[in-house]
C-alpha positions as CSV (number, residue, x, y, z in Angstrom):
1,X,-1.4,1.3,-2.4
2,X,-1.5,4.9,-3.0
3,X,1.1,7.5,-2.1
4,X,4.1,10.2,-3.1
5,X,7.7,8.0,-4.3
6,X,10.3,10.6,-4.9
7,X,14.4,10.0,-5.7
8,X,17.3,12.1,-6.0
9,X,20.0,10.4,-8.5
10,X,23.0,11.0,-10.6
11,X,22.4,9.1,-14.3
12,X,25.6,7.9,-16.2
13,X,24.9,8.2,-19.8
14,X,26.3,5.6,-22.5
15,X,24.5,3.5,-24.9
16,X,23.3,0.7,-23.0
17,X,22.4,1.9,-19.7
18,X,18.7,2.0,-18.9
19,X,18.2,3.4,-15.6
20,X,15.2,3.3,-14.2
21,X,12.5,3.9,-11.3
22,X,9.3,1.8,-11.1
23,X,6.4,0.2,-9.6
24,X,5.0,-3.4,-10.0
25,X,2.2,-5.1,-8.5
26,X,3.0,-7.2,-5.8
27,X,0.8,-9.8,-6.9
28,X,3.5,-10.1,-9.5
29,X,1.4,-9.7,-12.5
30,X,3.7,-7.6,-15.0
31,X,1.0,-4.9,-15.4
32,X,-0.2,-2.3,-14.4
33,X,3.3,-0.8,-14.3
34,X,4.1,3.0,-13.9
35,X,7.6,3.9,-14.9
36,X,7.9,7.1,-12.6
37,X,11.1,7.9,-14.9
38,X,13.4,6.2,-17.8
39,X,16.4,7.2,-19.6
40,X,18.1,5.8,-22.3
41,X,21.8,6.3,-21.8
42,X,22.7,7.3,-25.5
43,X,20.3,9.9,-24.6
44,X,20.6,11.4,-21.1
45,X,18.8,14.3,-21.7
46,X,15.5,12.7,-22.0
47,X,13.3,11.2,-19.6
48,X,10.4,9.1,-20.2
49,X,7.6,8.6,-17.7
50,X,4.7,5.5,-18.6
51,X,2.1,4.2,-17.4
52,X,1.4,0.6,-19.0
53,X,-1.9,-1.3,-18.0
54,X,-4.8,-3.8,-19.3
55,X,-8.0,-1.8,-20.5
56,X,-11.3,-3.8,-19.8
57,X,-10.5,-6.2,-22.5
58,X,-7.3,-7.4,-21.8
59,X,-5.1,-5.4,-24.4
60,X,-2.3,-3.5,-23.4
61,X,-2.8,-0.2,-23.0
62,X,0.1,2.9,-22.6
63,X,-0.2,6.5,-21.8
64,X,3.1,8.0,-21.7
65,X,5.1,11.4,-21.9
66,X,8.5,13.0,-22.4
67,X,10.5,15.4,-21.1
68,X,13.7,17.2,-22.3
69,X,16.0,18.5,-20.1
70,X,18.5,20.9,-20.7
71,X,20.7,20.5,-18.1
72,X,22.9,18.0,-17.0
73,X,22.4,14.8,-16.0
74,X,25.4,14.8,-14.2
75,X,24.2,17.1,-11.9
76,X,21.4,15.8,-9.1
77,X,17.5,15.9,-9.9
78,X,14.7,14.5,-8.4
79,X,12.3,12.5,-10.4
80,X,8.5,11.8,-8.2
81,X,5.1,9.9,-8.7
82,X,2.0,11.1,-6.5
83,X,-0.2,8.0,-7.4
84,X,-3.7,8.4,-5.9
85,X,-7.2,6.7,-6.3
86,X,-8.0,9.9,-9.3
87,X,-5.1,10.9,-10.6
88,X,-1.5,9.7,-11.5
89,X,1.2,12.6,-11.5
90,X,4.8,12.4,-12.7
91,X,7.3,15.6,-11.3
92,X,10.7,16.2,-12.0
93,X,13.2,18.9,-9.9
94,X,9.7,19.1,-8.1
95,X,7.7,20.5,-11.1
96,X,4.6,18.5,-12.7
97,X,5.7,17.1,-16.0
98,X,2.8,14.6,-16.8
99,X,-0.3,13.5,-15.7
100,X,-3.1,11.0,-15.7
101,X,-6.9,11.8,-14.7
102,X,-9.0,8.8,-15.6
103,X,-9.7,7.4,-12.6
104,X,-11.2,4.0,-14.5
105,X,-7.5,3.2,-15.3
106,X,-5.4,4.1,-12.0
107,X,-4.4,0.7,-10.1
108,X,-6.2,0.3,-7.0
109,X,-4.0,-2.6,-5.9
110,X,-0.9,-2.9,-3.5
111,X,3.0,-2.0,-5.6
112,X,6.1,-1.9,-4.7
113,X,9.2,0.3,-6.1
114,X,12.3,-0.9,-8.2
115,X,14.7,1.6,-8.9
116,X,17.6,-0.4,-11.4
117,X,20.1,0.3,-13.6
118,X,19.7,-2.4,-16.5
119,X,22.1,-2.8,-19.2
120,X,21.2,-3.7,-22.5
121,X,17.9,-4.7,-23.4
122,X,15.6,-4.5,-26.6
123,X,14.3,-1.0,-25.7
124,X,18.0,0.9,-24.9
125,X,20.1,-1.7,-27.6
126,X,23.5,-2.8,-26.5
127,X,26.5,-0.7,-24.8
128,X,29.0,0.1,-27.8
129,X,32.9,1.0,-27.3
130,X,31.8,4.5,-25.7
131,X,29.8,3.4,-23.2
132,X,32.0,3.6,-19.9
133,X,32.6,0.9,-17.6
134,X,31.9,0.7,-14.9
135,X,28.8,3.1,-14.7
136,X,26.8,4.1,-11.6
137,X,23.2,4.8,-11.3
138,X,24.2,7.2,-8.0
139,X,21.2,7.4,-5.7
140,X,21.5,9.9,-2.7
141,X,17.6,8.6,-1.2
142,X,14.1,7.4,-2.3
143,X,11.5,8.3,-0.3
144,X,8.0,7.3,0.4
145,X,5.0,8.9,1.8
146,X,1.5,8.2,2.2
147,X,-1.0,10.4,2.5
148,X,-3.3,11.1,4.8
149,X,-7.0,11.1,3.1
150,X,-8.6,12.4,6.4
151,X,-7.5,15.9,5.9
Protein backbone atom coordinates (compact mmCIF):
# COMPACT_ATOMS: atom_id res chain seq x y z
CA UNK A 1 0.00 0.00 0.00
CA UNK A 2 1.46 3.27 -0.87
CA UNK A 3 4.85 3.85 -2.49
CA UNK A 4 7.14 5.10 -5.80
CA UNK A 5 6.96 1.99 -8.88
CA UNK A 6 9.29 3.18 -11.56
CA UNK A 7 10.48 1.07 -14.97
CA UNK A 8 12.93 1.61 -17.65
CA UNK A 9 11.69 -0.23 -21.02
CA UNK A 10 12.15 -0.38 -24.67
CA UNK A 11 8.31 -0.52 -26.43
CA UNK A 12 8.02 -2.27 -29.88
CA UNK A 13 5.43 -0.57 -31.84
CA UNK A 14 2.84 -2.49 -34.29
CA UNK A 15 -0.77 -2.59 -34.29
CA UNK A 16 -1.64 -4.98 -31.78
CA UNK A 17 0.75 -4.69 -29.11
CA UNK A 18 -0.53 -3.19 -25.90
CA UNK A 19 2.22 -2.93 -23.49
CA UNK A 20 1.54 -2.05 -20.37
CA UNK A 21 2.51 -1.23 -16.54
CA UNK A 22 -0.17 -1.58 -13.72
CA UNK A 23 -1.48 -2.09 -10.39
CA UNK A 24 -4.42 -4.32 -9.13
CA UNK A 25 -5.77 -4.90 -5.83
CA UNK A 26 -4.65 -7.89 -4.37
CA UNK A 27 -7.94 -8.64 -3.09
CA UNK A 28 -8.52 -9.32 -6.71
CA UNK A 29 -11.36 -7.08 -7.31
CA UNK A 30 -10.69 -5.53 -10.87
CA UNK A 31 -10.91 -1.94 -9.55
CA UNK A 32 -9.35 0.41 -8.39
CA UNK A 33 -6.73 0.04 -11.06
CA UNK A 34 -3.98 2.64 -11.96
CA UNK A 35 -2.44 2.13 -15.29
CA UNK A 36 1.00 3.91 -14.42
CA UNK A 37 1.56 3.89 -18.39
CA UNK A 38 -0.13 2.32 -21.81
CA UNK A 39 0.74 2.44 -25.31
CA UNK A 40 -0.98 1.36 -28.17
CA UNK A 41 1.48 -0.04 -30.60
CA UNK A 42 0.02 1.60 -33.85
CA UNK A 43 0.75 4.48 -31.91
CA UNK A 44 4.06 4.47 -29.98
CA UNK A 45 4.34 7.86 -29.49
CA UNK A 46 1.64 8.19 -27.09
CA UNK A 47 1.28 7.11 -23.60
CA UNK A 48 -1.68 6.91 -21.57
CA UNK A 49 -1.70 6.93 -17.83
CA UNK A 50 -5.48 6.05 -15.84
CA UNK A 51 -6.69 5.73 -13.01
CA UNK A 52 -10.12 3.59 -13.09
CA UNK A 53 -12.17 3.20 -9.72
CA UNK A 54 -15.77 2.87 -8.10
CA UNK A 55 -17.12 6.44 -6.79
CA UNK A 56 -19.43 6.00 -3.63
CA UNK A 57 -22.15 4.60 -5.73
CA UNK A 58 -20.67 1.90 -7.39
CA UNK A 59 -20.23 3.40 -10.99
CA UNK A 60 -17.11 3.37 -12.66
CA UNK A 61 -15.36 6.17 -12.54
CA UNK A 62 -11.94 7.27 -14.80
CA UNK A 63 -9.51 10.15 -14.54
CA UNK A 64 -6.96 9.87 -17.06
CA UNK A 65 -4.29 11.77 -19.18
CA UNK A 66 -2.05 11.72 -22.27
CA UNK A 67 1.15 12.44 -23.17
CA UNK A 68 2.97 12.80 -26.54
CA UNK A 69 6.32 12.08 -27.02
CA UNK A 70 8.52 13.12 -29.52
CA UNK A 71 11.13 11.00 -29.32
CA UNK A 72 11.56 7.58 -29.88
CA UNK A 73 10.25 4.78 -28.44
CA UNK A 74 13.01 2.85 -29.40
CA UNK A 75 15.20 4.46 -27.29
CA UNK A 76 14.92 3.76 -23.25
CA UNK A 77 12.45 5.94 -20.92
CA UNK A 78 11.30 5.50 -17.67
CA UNK A 79 7.70 5.60 -16.95
CA UNK A 80 6.86 6.07 -12.64
CA UNK A 81 3.70 6.21 -10.21
CA UNK A 82 4.29 7.90 -6.66
CA UNK A 83 0.89 6.68 -5.15
CA UNK A 84 0.32 8.11 -1.65
CA UNK A 85 -2.67 8.40 0.87
CA UNK A 86 -3.28 12.40 -1.03
CA UNK A 87 -2.13 12.28 -4.11
CA UNK A 88 -1.54 9.99 -7.17
CA UNK A 89 1.39 11.19 -9.56
CA UNK A 90 2.29 9.78 -12.93
CA UNK A 91 6.17 10.80 -14.33
CA UNK A 92 7.86 9.97 -17.37
CA UNK A 93 11.96 10.31 -18.16
CA UNK A 94 11.52 11.52 -14.40
CA UNK A 95 9.28 14.56 -15.16
CA UNK A 96 5.52 14.85 -13.72
CA UNK A 97 3.13 14.33 -16.54
CA UNK A 98 -0.23 13.80 -14.57
CA UNK A 99 -1.71 14.00 -11.36
CA UNK A 100 -4.47 13.11 -8.99
CA UNK A 101 -5.25 15.26 -5.66
CA UNK A 102 -8.58 14.04 -4.36
CA UNK A 103 -7.70 12.16 -1.61
CA UNK A 104 -11.56 10.69 -1.25
CA UNK A 105 -10.65 8.57 -4.43
CA UNK A 106 -6.95 7.29 -3.83
CA UNK A 107 -7.05 3.40 -2.85
CA UNK A 108 -6.02 2.85 0.55
CA UNK A 109 -5.81 -0.91 0.15
CA UNK A 110 -2.76 -3.33 -0.58
CA UNK A 111 -1.73 -3.63 -4.90
CA UNK A 112 0.48 -5.33 -6.58
CA UNK A 113 2.34 -4.44 -10.11
CA UNK A 114 1.85 -6.20 -13.64
CA UNK A 115 4.00 -4.94 -16.19
CA UNK A 116 2.71 -7.11 -19.69
CA UNK A 117 2.80 -6.98 -23.10
CA UNK A 118 -0.79 -8.09 -24.35
CA UNK A 119 -1.62 -8.59 -27.81
CA UNK A 120 -4.73 -7.81 -29.22
CA UNK A 121 -7.60 -6.89 -27.28
CA UNK A 122 -10.79 -4.56 -27.80
CA UNK A 123 -8.92 -1.37 -26.74
CA UNK A 124 -5.50 -1.82 -29.11
CA UNK A 125 -7.58 -4.01 -32.15
CA UNK A 126 -5.75 -6.83 -33.73
CA UNK A 127 -1.99 -7.00 -35.16
CA UNK A 128 -2.33 -6.52 -39.06
CA UNK A 129 0.50 -7.75 -41.69
CA UNK A 130 2.90 -4.86 -40.30
CA UNK A 131 2.93 -5.67 -37.04
CA UNK A 132 6.39 -7.55 -36.45
CA UNK A 133 6.82 -10.87 -35.01
CA UNK A 134 8.16 -11.58 -32.70
CA UNK A 135 8.00 -8.28 -30.61
CA UNK A 136 9.67 -7.51 -27.23
CA UNK A 137 8.43 -5.43 -24.47
CA UNK A 138 12.45 -4.95 -23.31
CA UNK A 139 12.53 -4.17 -19.59
CA UNK A 140 16.09 -3.24 -18.17
CA UNK A 141 14.33 -3.00 -14.17
CA UNK A 142 11.22 -2.09 -12.11
CA UNK A 143 11.77 -0.79 -9.07
CA UNK A 144 9.89 -0.30 -5.88
CA UNK A 145 10.18 2.04 -2.97
CA UNK A 146 8.30 2.89 -0.09
CA UNK A 147 8.46 5.72 1.70
CA UNK A 148 9.19 6.63 4.84
CA UNK A 149 6.21 8.89 6.32
CA UNK A 150 8.31 9.61 9.57
CA UNK A 151 10.46 12.14 7.95
Amino acid sequence: TYGYAEMRAIISEGRGLWPAFWLLPISNQPLPEINIMEILGHEPDLVYMCFHYRDDLGAIQHETSSWRNLSSFADWHTYAVNWQPDTIVWYIDGLERFRIDNSTIIPREPMYLIANLAVGGNWGGPPDSDTSFPSSYVIDYIKVWQLNNDD
